[in-house]
N, C-alpha and C positions, 0 to 999 in steps of 0.2 A: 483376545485382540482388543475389543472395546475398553477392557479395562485398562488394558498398555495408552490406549488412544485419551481416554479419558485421563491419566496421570500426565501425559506428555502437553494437553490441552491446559492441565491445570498450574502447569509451570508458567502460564502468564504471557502477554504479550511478548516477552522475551524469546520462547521459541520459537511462539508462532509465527513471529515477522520474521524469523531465524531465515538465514538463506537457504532454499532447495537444495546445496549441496553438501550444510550441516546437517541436516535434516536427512538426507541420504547417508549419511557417514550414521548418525546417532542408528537408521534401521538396518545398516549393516553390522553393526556391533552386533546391534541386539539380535536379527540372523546368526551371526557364528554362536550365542549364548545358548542358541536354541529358545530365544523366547517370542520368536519373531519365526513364520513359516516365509519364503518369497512371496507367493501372491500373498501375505498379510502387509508386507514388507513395502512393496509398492502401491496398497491402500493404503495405509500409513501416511505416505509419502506421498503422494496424492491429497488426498484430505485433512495434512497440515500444513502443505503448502493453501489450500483452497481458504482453510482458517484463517492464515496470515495476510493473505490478499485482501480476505472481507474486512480483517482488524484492521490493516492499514488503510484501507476504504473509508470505514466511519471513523478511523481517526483524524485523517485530511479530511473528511465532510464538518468534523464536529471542529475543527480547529478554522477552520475555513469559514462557517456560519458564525463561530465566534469572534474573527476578528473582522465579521463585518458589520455585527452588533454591536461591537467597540467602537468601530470607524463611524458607522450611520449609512447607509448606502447612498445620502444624497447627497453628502459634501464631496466624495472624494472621485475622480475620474475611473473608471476601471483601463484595463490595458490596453482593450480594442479600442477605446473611444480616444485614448492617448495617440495610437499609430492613426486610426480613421486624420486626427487633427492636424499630425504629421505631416499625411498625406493630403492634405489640403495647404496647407503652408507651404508645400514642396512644390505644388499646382502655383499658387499666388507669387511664388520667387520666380517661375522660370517666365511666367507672366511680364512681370517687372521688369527682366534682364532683358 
């Protein structure tokens, strides 16, 4: 089992971020092949979907810290302070009218 998990892990960010329900299909196969028992089946499945979560995690973390390296964090607004300004401008107009 660990060696099936370790060949399926080493195919790369490609299965791991793979949907839960290729991912169910791939350890159904391999169930009917006999190389896969059910309860290995559903650990399996379980613990590359948990791979794919954590890859997609630090890969929005690392893409995320990167384009704020690029930007500089003090030129550019973030989102909340854009709506926060919004909402003060929305305050200011009804004022006026």
């Amino acid at each position: 089992m660990r060696e099936m998990l370790n060949k399926a892990v080493s195919l790369g960010f490609g299965l791991a971020a793979a949907s839960k329900e290729q991912i169910e299909k791939l350890a159904e196969e391999w169930v009917k092949k006999g190389e896969l028992s059910r309860a290995e089946s559903k650990e399996f499945v379980e613990e590359l979907v948990k791979k794919g979560e954590e890859a997609r995690d630090k890969a929005d973390s690392m893409i995320r810290d990167r384009v704020q390296s690029m930007l500089g964090e003090d030129r550019y607004a973030t989102k909340e302070e854009l709506e926060r300004l919004e909402r003060r401008l929305d305050a200011l107009e009804l004022k006026l009218s």
